[in-house]
ROSE-4610 file (N, C-alpha, C; in Angstrom, 1 decimal, always signed):
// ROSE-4610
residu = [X/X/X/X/X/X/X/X/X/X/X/X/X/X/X/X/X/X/X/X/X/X/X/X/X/X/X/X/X/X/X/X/X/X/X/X/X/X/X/X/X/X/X/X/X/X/X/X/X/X/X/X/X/X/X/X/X/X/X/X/X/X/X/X/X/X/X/X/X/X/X/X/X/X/X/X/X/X/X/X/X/X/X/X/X/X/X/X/X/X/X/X/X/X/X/X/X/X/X/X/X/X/X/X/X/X/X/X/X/X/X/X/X/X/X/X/X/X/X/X/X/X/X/X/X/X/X/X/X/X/X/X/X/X/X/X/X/X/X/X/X/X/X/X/X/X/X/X/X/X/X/X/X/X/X/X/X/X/X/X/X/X/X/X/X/X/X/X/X/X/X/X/X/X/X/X/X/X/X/X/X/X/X/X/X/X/X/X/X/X/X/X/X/X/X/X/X/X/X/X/X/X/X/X/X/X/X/X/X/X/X/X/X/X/X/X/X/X/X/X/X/X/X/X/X/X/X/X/X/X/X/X/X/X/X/X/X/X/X/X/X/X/X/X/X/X/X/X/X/X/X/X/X/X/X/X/X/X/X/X/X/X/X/X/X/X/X/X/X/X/X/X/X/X/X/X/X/X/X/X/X/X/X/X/X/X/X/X/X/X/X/X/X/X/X/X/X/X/X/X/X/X/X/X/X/X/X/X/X/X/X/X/X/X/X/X/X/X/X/X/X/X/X/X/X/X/X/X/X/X/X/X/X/X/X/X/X/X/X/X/X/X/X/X/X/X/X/X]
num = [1/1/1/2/2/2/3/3/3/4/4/4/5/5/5/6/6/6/7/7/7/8/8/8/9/9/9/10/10/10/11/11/11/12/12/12/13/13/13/14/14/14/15/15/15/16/16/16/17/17/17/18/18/18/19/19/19/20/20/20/21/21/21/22/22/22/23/23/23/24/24/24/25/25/25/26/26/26/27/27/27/28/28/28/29/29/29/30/30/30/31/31/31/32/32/32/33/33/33/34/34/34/35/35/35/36/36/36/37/37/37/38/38/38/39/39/39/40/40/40/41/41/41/42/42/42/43/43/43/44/44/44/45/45/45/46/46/46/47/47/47/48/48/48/49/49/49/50/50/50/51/51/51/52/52/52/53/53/53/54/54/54/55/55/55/56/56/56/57/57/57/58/58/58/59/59/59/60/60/60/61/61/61/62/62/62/63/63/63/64/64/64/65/65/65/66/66/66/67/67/67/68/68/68/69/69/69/70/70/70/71/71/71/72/72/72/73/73/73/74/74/74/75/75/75/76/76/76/77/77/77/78/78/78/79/79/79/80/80/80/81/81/81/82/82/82/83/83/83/84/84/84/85/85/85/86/86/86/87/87/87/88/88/88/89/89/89/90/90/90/91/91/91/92/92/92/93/93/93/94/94/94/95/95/95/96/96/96/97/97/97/98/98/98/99/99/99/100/100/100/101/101/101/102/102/102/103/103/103/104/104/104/105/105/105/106/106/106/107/107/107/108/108/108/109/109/109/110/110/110/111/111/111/112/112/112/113/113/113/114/114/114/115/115/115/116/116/116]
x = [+130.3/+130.3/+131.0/+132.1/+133.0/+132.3/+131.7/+130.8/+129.8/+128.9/+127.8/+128.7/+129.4/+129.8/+130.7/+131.4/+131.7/+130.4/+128.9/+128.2/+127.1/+127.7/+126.9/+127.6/+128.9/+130.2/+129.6/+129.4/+129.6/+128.0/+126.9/+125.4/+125.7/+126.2/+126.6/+127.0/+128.3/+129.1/+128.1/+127.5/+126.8/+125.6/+124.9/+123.9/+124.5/+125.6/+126.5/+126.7/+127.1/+127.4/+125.8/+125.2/+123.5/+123.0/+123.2/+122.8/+124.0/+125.1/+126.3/+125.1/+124.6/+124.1/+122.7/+122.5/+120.6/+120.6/+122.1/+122.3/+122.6/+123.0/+123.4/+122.1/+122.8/+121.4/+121.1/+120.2/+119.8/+119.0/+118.5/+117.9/+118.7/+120.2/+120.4/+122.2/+122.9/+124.5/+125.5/+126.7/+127.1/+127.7/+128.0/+128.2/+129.0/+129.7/+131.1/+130.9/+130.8/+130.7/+131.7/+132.0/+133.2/+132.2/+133.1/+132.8/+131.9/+131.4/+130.4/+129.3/+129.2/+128.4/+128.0/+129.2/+129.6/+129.6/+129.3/+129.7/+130.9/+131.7/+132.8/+132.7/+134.3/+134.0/+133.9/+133.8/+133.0/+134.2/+134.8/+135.7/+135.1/+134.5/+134.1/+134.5/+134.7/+135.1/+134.3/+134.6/+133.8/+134.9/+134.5/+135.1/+135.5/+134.3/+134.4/+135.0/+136.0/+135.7/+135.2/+134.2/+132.9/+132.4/+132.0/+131.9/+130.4/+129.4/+128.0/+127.7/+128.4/+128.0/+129.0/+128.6/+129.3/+129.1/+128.3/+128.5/+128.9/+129.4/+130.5/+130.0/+130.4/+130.7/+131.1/+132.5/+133.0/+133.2/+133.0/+133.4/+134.2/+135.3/+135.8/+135.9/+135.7/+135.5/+137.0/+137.6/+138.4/+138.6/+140.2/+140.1/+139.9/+140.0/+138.7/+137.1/+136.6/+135.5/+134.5/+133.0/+131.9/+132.0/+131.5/+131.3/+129.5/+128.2/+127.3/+126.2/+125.5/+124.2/+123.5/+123.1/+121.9/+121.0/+119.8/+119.1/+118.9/+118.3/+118.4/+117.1/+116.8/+115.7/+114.7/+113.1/+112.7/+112.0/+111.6/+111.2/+110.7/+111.2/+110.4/+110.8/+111.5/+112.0/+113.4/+113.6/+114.4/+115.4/+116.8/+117.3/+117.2/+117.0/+117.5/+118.4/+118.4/+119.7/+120.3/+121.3/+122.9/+122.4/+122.8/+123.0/+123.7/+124.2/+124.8/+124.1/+122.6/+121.5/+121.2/+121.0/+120.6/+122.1/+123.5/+124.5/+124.5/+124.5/+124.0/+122.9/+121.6/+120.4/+121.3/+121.4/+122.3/+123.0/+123.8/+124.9/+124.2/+123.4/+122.5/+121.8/+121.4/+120.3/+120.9/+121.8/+122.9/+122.3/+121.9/+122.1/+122.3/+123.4/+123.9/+124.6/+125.3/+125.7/+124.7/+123.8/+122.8/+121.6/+121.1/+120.5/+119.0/+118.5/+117.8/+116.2/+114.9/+114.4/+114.4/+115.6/+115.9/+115.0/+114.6/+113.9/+114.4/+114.1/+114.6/+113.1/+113.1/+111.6/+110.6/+110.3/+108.6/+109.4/+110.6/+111.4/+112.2/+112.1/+113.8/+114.9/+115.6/+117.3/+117.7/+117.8/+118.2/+119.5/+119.4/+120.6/+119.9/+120.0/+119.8/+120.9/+119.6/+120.3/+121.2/+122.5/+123.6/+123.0/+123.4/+123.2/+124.2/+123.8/+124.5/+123.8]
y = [+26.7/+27.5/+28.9/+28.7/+29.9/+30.8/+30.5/+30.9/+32.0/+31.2/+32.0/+32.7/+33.1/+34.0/+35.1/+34.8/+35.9/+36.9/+35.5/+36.4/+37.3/+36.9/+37.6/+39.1/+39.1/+39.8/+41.2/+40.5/+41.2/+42.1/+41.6/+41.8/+43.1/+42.8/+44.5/+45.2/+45.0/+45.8/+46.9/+46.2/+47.2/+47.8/+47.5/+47.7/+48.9/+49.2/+50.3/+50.9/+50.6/+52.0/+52.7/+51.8/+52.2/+53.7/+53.1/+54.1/+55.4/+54.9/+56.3/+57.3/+56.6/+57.1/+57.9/+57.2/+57.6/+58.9/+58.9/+60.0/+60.9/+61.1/+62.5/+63.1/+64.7/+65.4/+65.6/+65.5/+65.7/+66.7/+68.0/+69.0/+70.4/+70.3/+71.3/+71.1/+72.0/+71.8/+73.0/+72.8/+73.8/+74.9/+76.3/+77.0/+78.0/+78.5/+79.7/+81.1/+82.0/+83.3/+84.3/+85.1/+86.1/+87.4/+88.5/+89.3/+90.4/+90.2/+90.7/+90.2/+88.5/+88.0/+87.0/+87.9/+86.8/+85.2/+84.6/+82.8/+82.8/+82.0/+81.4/+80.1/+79.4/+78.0/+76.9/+76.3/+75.2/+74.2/+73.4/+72.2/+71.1/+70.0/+68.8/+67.6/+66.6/+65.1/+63.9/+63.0/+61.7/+61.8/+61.0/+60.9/+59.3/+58.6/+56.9/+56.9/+55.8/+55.5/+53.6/+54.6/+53.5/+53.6/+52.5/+52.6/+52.6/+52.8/+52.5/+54.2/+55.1/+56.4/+57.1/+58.0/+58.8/+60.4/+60.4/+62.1/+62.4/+64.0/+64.3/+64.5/+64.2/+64.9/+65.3/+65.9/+66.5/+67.7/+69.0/+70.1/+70.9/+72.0/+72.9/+74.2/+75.4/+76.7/+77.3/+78.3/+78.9/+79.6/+80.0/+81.1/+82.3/+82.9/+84.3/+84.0/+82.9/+82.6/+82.9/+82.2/+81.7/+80.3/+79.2/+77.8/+77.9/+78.1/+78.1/+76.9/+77.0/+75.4/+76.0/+76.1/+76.4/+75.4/+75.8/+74.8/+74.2/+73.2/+73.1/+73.7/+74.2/+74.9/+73.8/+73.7/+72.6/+72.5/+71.4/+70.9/+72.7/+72.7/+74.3/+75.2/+75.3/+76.7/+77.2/+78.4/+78.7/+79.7/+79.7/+80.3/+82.1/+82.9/+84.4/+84.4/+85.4/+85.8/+86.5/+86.5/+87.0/+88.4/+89.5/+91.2/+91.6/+92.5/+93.1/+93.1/+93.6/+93.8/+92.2/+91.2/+89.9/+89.2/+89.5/+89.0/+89.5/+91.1/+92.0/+91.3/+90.6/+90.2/+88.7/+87.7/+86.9/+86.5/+87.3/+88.0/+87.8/+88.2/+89.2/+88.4/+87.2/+86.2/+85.0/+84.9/+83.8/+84.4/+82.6/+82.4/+81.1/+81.1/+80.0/+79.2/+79.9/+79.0/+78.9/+78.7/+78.7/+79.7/+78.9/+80.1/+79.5/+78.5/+77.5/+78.8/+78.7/+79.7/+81.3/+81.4/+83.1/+82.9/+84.4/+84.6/+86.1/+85.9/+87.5/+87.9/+88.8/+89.3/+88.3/+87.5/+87.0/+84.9/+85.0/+83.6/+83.0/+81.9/+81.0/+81.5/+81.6/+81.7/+79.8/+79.8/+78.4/+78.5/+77.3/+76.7/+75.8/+76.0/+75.2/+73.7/+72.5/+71.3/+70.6/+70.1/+69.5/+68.8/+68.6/+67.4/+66.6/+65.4/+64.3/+62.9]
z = [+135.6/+136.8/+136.6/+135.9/+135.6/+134.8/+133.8/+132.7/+133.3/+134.2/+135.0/+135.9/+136.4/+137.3/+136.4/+135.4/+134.2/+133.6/+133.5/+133.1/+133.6/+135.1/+136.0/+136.2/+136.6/+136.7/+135.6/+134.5/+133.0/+132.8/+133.4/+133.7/+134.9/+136.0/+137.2/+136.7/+135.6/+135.1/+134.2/+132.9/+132.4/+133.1/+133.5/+134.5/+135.4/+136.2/+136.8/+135.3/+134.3/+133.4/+132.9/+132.9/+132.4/+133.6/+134.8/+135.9/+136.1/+135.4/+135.2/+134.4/+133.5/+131.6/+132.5/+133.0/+133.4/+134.3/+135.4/+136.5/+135.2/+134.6/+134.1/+133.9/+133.9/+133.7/+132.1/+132.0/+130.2/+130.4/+131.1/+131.1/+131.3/+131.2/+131.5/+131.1/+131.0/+130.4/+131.0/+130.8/+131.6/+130.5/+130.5/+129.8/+130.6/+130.0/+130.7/+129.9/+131.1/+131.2/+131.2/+130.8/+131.3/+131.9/+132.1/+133.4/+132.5/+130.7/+130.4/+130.0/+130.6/+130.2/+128.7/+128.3/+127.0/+127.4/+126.3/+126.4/+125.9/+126.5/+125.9/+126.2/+125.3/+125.3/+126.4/+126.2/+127.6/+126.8/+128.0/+127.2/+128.3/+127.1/+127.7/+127.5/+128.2/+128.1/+129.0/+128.3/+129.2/+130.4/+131.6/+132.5/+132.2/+132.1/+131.7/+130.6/+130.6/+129.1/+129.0/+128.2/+127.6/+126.5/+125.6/+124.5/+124.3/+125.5/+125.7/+126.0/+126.3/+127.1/+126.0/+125.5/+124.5/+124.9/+126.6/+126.8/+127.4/+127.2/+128.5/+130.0/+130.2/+132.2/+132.8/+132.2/+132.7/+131.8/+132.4/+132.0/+132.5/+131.8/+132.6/+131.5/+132.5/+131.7/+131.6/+130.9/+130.8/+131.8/+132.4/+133.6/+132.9/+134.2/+134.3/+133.5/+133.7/+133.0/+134.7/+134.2/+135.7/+134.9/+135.2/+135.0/+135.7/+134.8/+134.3/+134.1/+135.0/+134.1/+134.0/+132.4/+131.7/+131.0/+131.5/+131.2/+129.3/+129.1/+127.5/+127.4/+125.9/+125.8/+125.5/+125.6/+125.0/+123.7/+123.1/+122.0/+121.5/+120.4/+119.9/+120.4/+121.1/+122.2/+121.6/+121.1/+120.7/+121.5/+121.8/+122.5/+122.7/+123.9/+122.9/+122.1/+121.3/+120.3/+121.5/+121.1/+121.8/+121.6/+122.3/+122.6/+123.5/+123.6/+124.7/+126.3/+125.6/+126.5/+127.1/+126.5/+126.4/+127.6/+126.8/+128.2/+129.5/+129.9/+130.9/+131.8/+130.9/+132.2/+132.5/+131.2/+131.8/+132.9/+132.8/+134.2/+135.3/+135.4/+136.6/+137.3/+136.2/+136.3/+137.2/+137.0/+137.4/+138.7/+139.4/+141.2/+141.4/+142.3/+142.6/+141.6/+140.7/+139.5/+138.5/+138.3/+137.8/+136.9/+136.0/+135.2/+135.4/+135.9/+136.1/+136.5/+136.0/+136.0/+135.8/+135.1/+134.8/+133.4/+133.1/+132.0/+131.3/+129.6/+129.5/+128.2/+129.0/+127.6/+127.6/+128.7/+128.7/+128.8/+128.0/+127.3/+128.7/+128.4/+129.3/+128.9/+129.1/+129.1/+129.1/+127.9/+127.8/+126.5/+126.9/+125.4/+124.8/+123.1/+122.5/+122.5/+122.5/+123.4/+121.9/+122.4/+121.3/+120.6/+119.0/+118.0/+118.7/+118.3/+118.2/+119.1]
């Protein structure tokens, strides 16, 4: 009796970390701006700790940064290269936190999505 209720216990448990794994967004990441549009560093960490979920969730940008979701670029899609001109529309493009639909020269404004 004890058995089946440990392994029921142990069945919610992973099952709640699975739907932690599945809510995240995998289309899009956050990225930090400063006041010319530059990228700077993004610092990320798990919030869980789980040995089943290995991505972060939590992010935080440097002060005097913006805290940024840019979408990932897809299969074949390569980011713009960085310019002065390229951080400038960046900037601009940002609404609502977001770069979600901005475009520069015909392209997405995306980020190429992490190894690992």
């Amino acid at each position: 009796m004890k058995l089946s209720i440990l392994g029921a216990a142990a069945a919610a448990i992973l099952s709640a970390g699975l739907a932690h794994a599945d809510a995240l967004d995998r289309t899009s990441t956050t990225i930090c701006l400063d006041s010319g549009g530059r990228q700077a560093a993004v610092h990320c960490h798990q919030q869980q700790a789980s040995r089943l979920n290995h991505e972060a969730d939590i992010c935080i940008c440097p002060a005097a940064t913006m805290q940024v979701k840019a979408p990932l670029c897809a299969a074949g899609v390569k980011p713009p290269a960085e310019s002065a001109a390229y951080e400038q529309a960046r900037l601009k493009a940002v609404s609502n936190g977001s770069l979600a639909g901005a475009q520069w020269q015909g392209h997405p404004m995306c980020v190429a999505p992490h190894a690992g």
